[in-house]
C-alpha positions as CSV (number, residue, x, y, z in Angstrom):
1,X,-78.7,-1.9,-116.3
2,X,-80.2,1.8,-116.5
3,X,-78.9,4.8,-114.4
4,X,-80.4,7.6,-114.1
5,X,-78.7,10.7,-113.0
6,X,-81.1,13.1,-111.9
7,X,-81.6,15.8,-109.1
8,X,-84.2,18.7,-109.5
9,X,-81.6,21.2,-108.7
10,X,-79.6,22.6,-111.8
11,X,-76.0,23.4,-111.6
12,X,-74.6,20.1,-109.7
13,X,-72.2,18.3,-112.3
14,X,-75.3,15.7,-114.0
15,X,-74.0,16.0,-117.4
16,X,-70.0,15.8,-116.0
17,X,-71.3,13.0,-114.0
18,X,-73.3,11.6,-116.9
19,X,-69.9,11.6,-119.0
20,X,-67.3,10.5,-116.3
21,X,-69.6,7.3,-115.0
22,X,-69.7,6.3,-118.4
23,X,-65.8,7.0,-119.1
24,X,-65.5,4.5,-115.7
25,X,-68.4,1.5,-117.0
26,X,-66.7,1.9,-120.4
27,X,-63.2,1.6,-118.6
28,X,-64.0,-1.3,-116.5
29,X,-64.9,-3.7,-119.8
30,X,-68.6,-2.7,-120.1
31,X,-70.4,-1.4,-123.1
32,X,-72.6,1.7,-121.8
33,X,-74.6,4.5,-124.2
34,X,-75.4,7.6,-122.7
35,X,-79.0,8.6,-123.3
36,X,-79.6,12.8,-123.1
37,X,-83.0,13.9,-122.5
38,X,-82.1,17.5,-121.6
39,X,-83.6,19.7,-124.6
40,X,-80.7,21.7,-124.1
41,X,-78.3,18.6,-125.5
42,X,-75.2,19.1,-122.8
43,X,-74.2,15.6,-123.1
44,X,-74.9,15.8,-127.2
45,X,-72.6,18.9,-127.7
46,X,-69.8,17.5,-125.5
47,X,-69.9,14.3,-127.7
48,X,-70.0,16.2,-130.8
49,X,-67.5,19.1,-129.7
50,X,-65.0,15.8,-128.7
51,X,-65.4,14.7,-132.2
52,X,-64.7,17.7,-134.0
53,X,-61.6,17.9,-131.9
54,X,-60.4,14.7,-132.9
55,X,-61.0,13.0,-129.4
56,X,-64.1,11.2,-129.9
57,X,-66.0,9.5,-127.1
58,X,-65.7,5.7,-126.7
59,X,-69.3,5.3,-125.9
60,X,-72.5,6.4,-127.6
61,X,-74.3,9.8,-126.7
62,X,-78.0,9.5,-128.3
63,X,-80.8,12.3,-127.9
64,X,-83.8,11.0,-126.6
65,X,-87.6,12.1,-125.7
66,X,-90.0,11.4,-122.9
67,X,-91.9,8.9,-125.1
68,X,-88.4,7.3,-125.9
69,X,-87.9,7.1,-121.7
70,X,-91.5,5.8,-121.0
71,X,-90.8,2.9,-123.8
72,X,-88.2,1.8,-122.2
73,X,-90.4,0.2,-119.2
74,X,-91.4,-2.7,-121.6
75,X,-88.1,-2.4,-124.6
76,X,-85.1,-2.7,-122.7
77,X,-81.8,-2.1,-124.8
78,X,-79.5,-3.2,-121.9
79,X,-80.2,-6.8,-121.8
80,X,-76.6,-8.4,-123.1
81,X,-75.4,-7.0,-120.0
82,X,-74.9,-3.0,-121.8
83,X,-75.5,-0.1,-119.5
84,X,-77.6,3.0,-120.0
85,X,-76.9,6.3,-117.9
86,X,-79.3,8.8,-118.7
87,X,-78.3,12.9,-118.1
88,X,-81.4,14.7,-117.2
89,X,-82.7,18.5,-117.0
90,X,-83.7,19.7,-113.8
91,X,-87.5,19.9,-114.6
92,X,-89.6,18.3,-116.4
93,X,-92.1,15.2,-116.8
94,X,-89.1,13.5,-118.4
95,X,-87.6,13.5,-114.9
96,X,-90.3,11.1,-113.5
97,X,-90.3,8.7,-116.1
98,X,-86.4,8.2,-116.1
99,X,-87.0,7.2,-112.2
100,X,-89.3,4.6,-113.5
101,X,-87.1,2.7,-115.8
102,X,-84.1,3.3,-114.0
103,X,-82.1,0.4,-111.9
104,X,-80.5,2.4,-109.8
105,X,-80.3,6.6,-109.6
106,X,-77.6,8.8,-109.0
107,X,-78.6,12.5,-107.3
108,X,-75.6,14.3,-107.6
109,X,-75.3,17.7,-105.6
110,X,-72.7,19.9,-103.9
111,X,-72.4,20.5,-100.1
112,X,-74.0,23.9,-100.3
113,X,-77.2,24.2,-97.7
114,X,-78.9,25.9,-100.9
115,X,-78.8,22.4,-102.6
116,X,-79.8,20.9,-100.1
117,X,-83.2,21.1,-100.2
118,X,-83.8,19.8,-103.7
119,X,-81.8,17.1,-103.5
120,X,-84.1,15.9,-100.6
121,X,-86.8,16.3,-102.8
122,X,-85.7,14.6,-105.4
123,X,-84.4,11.4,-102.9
124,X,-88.1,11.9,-101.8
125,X,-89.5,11.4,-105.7
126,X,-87.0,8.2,-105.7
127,X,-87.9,6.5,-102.4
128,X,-92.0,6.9,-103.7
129,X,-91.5,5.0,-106.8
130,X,-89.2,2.5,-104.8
131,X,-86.3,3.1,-106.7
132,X,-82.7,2.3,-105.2
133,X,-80.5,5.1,-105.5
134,X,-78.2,7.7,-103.9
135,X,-76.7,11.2,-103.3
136,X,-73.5,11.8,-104.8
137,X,-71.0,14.5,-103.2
138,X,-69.4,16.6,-106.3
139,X,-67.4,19.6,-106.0
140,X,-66.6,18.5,-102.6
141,X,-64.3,20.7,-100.9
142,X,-62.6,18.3,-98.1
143,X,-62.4,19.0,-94.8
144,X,-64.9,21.8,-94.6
145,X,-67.6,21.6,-91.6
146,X,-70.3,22.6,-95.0
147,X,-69.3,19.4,-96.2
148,X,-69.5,17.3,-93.3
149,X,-73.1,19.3,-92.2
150,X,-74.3,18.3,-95.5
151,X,-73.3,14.5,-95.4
152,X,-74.9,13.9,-91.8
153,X,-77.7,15.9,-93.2
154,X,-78.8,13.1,-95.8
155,X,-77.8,10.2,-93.6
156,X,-80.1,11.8,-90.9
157,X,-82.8,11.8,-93.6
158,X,-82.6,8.0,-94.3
159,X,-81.2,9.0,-98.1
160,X,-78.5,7.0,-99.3
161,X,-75.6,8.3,-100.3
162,X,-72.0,7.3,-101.6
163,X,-69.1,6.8,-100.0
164,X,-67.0,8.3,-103.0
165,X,-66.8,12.0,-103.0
166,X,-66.1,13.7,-106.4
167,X,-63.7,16.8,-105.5
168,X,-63.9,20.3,-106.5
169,X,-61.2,20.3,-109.4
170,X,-60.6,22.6,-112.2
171,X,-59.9,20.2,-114.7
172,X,-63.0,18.7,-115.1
173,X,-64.2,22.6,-116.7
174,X,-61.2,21.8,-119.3
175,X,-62.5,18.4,-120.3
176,X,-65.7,19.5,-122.1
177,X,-65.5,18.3,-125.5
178,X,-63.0,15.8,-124.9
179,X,-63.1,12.4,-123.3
180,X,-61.6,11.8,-120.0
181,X,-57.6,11.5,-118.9
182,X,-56.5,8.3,-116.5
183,X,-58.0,10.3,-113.6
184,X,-61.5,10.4,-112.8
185,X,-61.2,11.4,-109.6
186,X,-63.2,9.3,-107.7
187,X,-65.8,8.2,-110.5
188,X,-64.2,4.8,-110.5
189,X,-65.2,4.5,-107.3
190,X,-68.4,5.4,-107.6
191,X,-69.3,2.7,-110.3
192,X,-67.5,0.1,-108.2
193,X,-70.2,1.2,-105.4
194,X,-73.1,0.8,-107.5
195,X,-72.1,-2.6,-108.6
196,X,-71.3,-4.0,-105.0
197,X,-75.4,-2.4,-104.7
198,X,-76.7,-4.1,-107.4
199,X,-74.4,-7.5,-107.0
């Protein structure tokens, strides 16, 4: 399985996302590789920073290229069940191709109205190519009417989104270059959603 997490928008938690997802597949019994395609290497530094602190990753953090995404349309890696996530940049051709070979995309985005915009536009990109996917809440701040606006918003638009909301928490700033502690806050959940999608 491939998953793409993607939203034109910088700023929204892709490469946090990227990292916890994976932290959850790898968690749950699954092997999963992340695949970076952002030239400026988040995901690659926070894999190498964890291993120079002596808290290496338990998954796999490989730099990759547009011609490495487009290949993998007709050479997929995943096919003894593994699982791909790929962390994205907010622009680029890149972001179109990882659409095509992905299995199921995650858009993640805050609440603000500001983000709103994009992320439509990029659940617009998805829903041309025919590609299953959803919005995913992060940095939620529960309870607020911004958050609530935000989530009839999408649901208005026909977008799908996740039921699992990622709150706004100060440890996940701390957990750069490290791997993840017991609590994912909510990231389980969200793998569990895309499996019950995909089942």
């Amino acid at each position: 399985m491939i998953i793409g997490v993607l939203n034109i928008k910088g700023g929204v938690g892709k490469t946090t996302t990227s990292m916890a997802l994976s932290t959850a597949i790898y968690r749950s019994g699954k092997d999963v590789t992340i695949f970076d395609t952002d030239p400026q290497g988040s995901a690659t530094l926070w894999s190498q920073a964890a291993e120079d602190n002596g808290d290496a990753l338990p998954f796999e953090v490989l730099s990759k290229n547009q011609a490495e995404i487009r290949r993998l349309g007709s050479h997929r890696p995943d096919k003894d069940g593994q699982v791909i996530v790929i962390d994205t940049p907010p622009s680029g051709d890149v972001i179109n191709e990882v659409i095509k070979v992905s299995d199921f995309v995650i858009i993640p985005s805050t609440s603000s109205p500001v983000d709103l915009q994009q992320t439509l536009l990029t659940c617009a990109s998805c829903q041309d190519q025919g590609k299953e996917y959803a919005v995913l809440i992060v940095m939620a701040r529960k309870g607020t009417t911004t958050l609530e606006a935000f989530r009839t918003a999408v649901e208005k638009s026909g977008a799908g989104i996740f039921d699992a909301e990622i709150p706004l928490k100060e440890v996940f700033k701390g957990d750069f270059g490290h791997s993840f502690p017991s609590n994912l806050q909510g990231y389980e959940d969200v793998w569990k959603e895309i499996r019950e999608v995909e089942a």
